[in-house]
N, C-alpha and C positions, 0 to 999 in steps of 0.2 A: 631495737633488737628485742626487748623485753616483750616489747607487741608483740612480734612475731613470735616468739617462744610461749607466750601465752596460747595465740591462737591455733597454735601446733600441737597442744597438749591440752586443749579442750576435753573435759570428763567426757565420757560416753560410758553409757550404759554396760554391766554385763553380758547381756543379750546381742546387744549389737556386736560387740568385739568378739564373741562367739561365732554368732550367723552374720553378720556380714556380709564379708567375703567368701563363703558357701551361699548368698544369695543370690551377689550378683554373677560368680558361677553357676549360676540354675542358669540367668537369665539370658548369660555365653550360651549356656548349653543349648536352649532354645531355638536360640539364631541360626546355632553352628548344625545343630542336630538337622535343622530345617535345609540349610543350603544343600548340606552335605548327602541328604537323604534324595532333593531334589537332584540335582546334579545328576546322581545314578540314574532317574527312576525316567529322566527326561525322555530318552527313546521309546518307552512305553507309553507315555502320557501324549505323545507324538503320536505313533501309531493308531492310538486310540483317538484323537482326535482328527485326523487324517492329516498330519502334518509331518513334513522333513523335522531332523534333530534339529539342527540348526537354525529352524522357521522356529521353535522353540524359543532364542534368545529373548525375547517381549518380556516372555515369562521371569527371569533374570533381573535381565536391564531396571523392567518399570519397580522391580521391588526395590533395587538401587538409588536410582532416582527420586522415590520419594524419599524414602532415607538421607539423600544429600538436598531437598530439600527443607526437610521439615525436624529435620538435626541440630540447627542451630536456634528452631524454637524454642527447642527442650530445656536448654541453657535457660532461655527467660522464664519458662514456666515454671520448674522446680524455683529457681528462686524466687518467681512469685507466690506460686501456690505449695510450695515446700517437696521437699524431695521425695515425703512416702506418700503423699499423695498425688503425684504426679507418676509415679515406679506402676503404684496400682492400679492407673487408671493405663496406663500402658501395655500394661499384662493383660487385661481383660481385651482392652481392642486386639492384639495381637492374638489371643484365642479366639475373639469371636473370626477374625482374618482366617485364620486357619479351619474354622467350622466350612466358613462360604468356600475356602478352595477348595473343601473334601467334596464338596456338594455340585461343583462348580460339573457343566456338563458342555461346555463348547471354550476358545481358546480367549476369545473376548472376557467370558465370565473369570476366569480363571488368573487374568490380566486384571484383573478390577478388583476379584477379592486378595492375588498379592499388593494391590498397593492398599488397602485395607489393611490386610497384614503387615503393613511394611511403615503404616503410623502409628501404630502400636511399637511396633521394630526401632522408632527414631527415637523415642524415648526412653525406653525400657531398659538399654545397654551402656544409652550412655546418662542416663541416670544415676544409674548403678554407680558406673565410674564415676562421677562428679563424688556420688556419699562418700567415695572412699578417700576421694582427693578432700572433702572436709572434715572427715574424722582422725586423719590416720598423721601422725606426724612427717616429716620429710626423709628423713632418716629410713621410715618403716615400709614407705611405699614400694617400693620395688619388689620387695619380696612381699605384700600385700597380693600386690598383684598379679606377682608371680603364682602364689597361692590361690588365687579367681581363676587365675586364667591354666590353670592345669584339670583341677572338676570341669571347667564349660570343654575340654577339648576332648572328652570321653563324648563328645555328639561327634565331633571327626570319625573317631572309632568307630561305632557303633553305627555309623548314618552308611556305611556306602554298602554295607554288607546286610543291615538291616531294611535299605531301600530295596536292594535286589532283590533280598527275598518277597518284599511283599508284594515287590509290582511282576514277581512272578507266580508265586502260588498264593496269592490274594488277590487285591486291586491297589492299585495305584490312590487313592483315596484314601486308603488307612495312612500314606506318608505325612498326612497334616493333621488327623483326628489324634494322633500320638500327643500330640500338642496340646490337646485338653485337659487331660490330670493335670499334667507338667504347669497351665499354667495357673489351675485352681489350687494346688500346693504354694508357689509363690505366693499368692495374692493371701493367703494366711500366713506366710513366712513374713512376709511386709510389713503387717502388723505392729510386731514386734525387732525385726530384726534389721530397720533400715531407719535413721534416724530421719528428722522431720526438718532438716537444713534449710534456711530462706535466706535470702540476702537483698543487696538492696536492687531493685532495677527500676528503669526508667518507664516512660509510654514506648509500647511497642511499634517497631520502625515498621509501619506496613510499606512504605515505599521501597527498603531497601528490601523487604521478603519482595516483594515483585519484579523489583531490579534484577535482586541473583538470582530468585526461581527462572525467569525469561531468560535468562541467558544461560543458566544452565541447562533449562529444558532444550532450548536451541541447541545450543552446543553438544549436547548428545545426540539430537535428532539427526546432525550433519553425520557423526559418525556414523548414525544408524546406516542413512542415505547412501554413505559411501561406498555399502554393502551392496545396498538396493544398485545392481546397472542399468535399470531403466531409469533411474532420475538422471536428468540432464545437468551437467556440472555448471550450468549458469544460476540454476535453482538453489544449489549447493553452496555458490560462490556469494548470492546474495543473501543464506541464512547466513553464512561465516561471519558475513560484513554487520548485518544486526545483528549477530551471536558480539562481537567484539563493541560494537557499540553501547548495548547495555554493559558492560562489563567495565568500559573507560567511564562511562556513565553512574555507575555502583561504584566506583573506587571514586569519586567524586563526591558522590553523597556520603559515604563513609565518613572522609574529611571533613566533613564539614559538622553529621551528626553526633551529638552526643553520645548515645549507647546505639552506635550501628547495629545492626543485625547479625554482622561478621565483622571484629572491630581488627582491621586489615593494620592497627598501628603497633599488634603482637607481633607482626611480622620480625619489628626492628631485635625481636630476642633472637641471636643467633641461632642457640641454639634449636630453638622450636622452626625458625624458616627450613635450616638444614634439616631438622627432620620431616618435615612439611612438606618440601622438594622431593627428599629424599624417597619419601613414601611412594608420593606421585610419579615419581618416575622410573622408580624400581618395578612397581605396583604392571606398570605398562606391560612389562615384561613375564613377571607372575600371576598377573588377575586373573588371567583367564585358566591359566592352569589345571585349577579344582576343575572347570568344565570339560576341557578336551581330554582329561586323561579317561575317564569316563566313556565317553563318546567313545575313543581309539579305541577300548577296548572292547566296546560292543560294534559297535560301526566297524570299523578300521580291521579289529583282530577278529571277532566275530564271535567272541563271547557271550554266555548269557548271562545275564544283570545278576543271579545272583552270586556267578564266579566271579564278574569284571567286579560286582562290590569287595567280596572277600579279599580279591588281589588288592587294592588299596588300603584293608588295612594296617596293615606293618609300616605304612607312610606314616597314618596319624599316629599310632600306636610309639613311633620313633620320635613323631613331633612330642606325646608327654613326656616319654620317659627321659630328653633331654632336656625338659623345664627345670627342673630341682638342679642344674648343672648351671646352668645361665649366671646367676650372682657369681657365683664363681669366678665362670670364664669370665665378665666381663672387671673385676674387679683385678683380674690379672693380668690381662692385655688394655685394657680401655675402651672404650667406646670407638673411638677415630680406628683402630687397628682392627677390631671385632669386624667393625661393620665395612671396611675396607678391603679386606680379603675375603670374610663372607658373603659377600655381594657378587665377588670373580668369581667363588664357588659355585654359588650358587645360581650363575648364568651358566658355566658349564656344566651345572647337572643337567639343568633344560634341556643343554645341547645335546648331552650323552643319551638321553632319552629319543634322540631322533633314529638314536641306532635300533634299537627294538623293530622289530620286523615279526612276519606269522612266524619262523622259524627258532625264536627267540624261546626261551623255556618260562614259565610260568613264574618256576623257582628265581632265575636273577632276574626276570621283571619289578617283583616284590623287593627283590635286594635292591634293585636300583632305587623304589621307592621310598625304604627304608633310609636310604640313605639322603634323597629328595628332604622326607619329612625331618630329619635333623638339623640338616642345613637351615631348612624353611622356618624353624622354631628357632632359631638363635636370631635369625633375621627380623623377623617380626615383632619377637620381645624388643630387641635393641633399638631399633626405628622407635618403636611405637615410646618406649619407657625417655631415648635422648629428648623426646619431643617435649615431654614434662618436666625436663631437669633444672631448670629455672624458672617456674612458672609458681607464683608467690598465690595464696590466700586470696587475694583482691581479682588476679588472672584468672584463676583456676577456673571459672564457668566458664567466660568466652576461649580461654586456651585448650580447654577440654572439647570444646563444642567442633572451632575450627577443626580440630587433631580428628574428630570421627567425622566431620565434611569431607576432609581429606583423606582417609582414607578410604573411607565409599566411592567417592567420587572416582576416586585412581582404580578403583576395583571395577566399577562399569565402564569406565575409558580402557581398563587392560582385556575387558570382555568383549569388548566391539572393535581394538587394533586384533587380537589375537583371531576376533572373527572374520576379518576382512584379510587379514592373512591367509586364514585355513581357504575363507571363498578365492581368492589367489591360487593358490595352490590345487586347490581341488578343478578349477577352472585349464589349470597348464595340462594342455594334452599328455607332455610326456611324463608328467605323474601318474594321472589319468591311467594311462597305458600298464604301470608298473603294479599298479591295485589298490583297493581300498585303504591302507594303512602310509600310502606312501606322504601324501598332502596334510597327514599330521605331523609325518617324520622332517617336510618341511619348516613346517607351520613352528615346530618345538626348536629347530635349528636359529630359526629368525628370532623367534623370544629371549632364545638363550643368548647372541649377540647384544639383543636392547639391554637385557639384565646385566652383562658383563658393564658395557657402556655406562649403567647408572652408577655404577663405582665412583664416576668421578665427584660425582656430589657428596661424597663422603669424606671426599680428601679435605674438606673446608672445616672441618674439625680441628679442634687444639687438643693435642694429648691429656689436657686435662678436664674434657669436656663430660661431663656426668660423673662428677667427683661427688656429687651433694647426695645423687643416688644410693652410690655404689658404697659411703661412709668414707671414703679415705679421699684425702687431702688433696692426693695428687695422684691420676691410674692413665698405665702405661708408662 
């Protein structure tokens, strides 16, 4: 015990306890400012490239994907090469990423400089989060983070209504040059305000990075495929079969390696499985969300980008202003109960969203959002915060590392069921026939069932599960 109370209450600097947590908030903000700005700006960036929205998703997915590959590096390399120097050198790829997409002039190019962006993207965030999980004692984290993660959510804000406007009375190319100040401020913020954490690690498992890259690259490829109706489902049927091979194949080498790549034996912490699952299977049902409201509202309702951005403010806008609320709620109902009826809400918001139609007003569009983005912030802290509530000093890199695999991963698996959905839909004649907005109003009714559904993964929780969090003993 004494160990662990020492290691809990590790001196840190002035500076750091100061900017910290406003750094690794720039470095939310970043990401979020990025997706969110993208997202809008997608149907312009199409148009101009001569491509459907939808033929868009590459641009998505491949940023995704390398993210859930090269996310569980990250873990090895700050603790080899130490945390501010690994944050910094992140920041910098992830600007220069952002240079090559502004510059980017065809959809391949544009596909190559996000996952350039998107290697900078695998360390940068969850960097961040690693320093905080070793500076900050246990007790303090939650509202740490609660604090990061309210600054990085002013890019939600500010991204759908700031993308609109520029991919209309500018170009679509300023959505990533934005990116440049933002990330030459970090990278003097680092300096000073991110400590230099190392820990111990082994030789790096390249066998297991090739194991879980192959099968995860596989493994999204199918879904992509599944999109595609010209590939033949025997082609489909035989990545499936090497998608799962390597995968019994990598849970094998796990076993047996020392410091695996992804060490699969945090699993046995309850609490992080359940949140693990939790993410992954909620995620199905909301990942795609950010994308299609977006899309509906230019596509579908027939908006232009810089109203369809403005109407999604009041979501984000609703997602901060209920951050400062969260310790709260959760320390009054618990974890198990939060995240249990949250989850039912928050698959019938989806639902409710199916009702919006061209005749729907502006004004309770926004209100339904509004009320989207509160839901959506209690669920996400909660998930995201149950998944660290036992996770000790010694775990904290690989349990940190797993926790953003997982949720990347569940965020491109929820972009490519929700897209295979929408091709569904948009495909049934008698939507078809009804008009452009109807194959979303499907598309959000099917989501919102998954969503309701992943409730049940929640129920494996004990009323006292993120007591270590929350500070009290026993919640709920």
């Amino acid at each position: 015990m004494k160990k662990t109370i020492m290691q809990e209450t590790r001196a840190i600097s002035p500076a750091v306890k100061k900017y910290l947590p406003s750094l690794t908030a720039m470095a939310i903000f970043m990401q979020s400012l990025d997706g969110t700005i993208l997202n809008t700006a997608l149907p312009a960036i199409a148009a101009d490239l001569n491509r459907s929205p939808i033929a868009m998703q590459p641009v998505i997915v491949s940023y995704l994907l390398t993210l859930v590959l090269l996310i569980p590096v990250s873990g090895w390399l700050a603790d080899k090469f130490g945390t501010r120097n690994v944050f910094c050198t992140a920041v910098i790829i992830f600007t220069l990423g952002s240079f090559c997409c502004a510059i980017s002039s065809t959809l391949l190019e544009l596909v190559l400089s996000r996952v350039l962006q998107a290697v900078g993207g695998s360390m940068m965030v969850p960097v961040a989060r690693l320093a905080l999980l070793y500076t900050y004692p246990k007790r303090l984290l939650l509202k740490v983070i609660n604090f990061a993660t309210v600054p990085g959510m002013v890019g939600p804000i500010v991204g759908p209504s700031l993308g609109g406007w520029l991919v209309e009375f500018a170009s679509w190319h300023w959505i990533f040059l934005i990116n440049i100040p933002i990330g030459c401020v970090a990278v003097w913020m680092a300096t000073f305000a991110i400590p230099d954490h190392k820990g111990n690690v082994g030789k790096f498992d390249f066998k297991g990075f090739i194991l879980f890259g192959s099968a995860i690259t596989l493994g999204t490829l199918v879904l992509e495929l599944g999109i595609d109706r010209t590939v033949r489902y025997s082609v489909m049927a035989l990545l499936l079969i090497i998608t799962l091979t390597l995968i019994v194949m990598y849970v094998g080498h796990a076993k047996r390696y020392e410091k695996p790549l992804i060490n699969l034996s945090l699993i046995k912490i309850r609490t992080l499985k359940i949140g693990l699952i939790g993410n992954l299977v909620t995620r199905l049902g909301i990942g795609g969300i950010p994308l299609f409201l977006p899309l509906m509202l230019q596509v579908g309702l027939g908006y232009p980008a810089s109203i369809a951005g403005a109407m999604l403010m009041p979501m984000a806008i609703a997602n901060v202003a209920t951050k400062p609320f969260i310790v709260r709620i959760v320390k009054r109902f618990g974890y198990k109960t939060i995240l249990i009826t949250n989850t039912i809400a928050l698959g019938f918001m989806i639902s409710i969203l199916s009702l919006i139609s061209t005749n729907t007003s502006p004004g309770f569009i926004m209100l339904l959002l509004a009320v989207f983005g509160t839901i959506s912030s209690i669920q996400f802290t909660a998930m995201n915060t149950i998944s660290i509530a036992d996770l000790e000093n010694e775990t904290s890199s690989e349990g940190n590392s797993l926790i953003a695999v997982t949720q990347q991963l569940s965020i491109s698996f929820g972009i490519s069921v929700g897209s295979f959905v929408l091709l569904l839909m948009s495909n049934w004649s008698f939507l078809q026939q009804q008009g452009p907005v109807f194959p979303f109003k499907g598309t959000f009714l099917v989501l919102g069932m998954i969503t309701v559904l992943s409730s049940l993964v929640f129920a494996q929780l004990r009323p006292d599960d993120g007591s270590r969090l929350s500070g009290n003993k026993k919640v709920g």
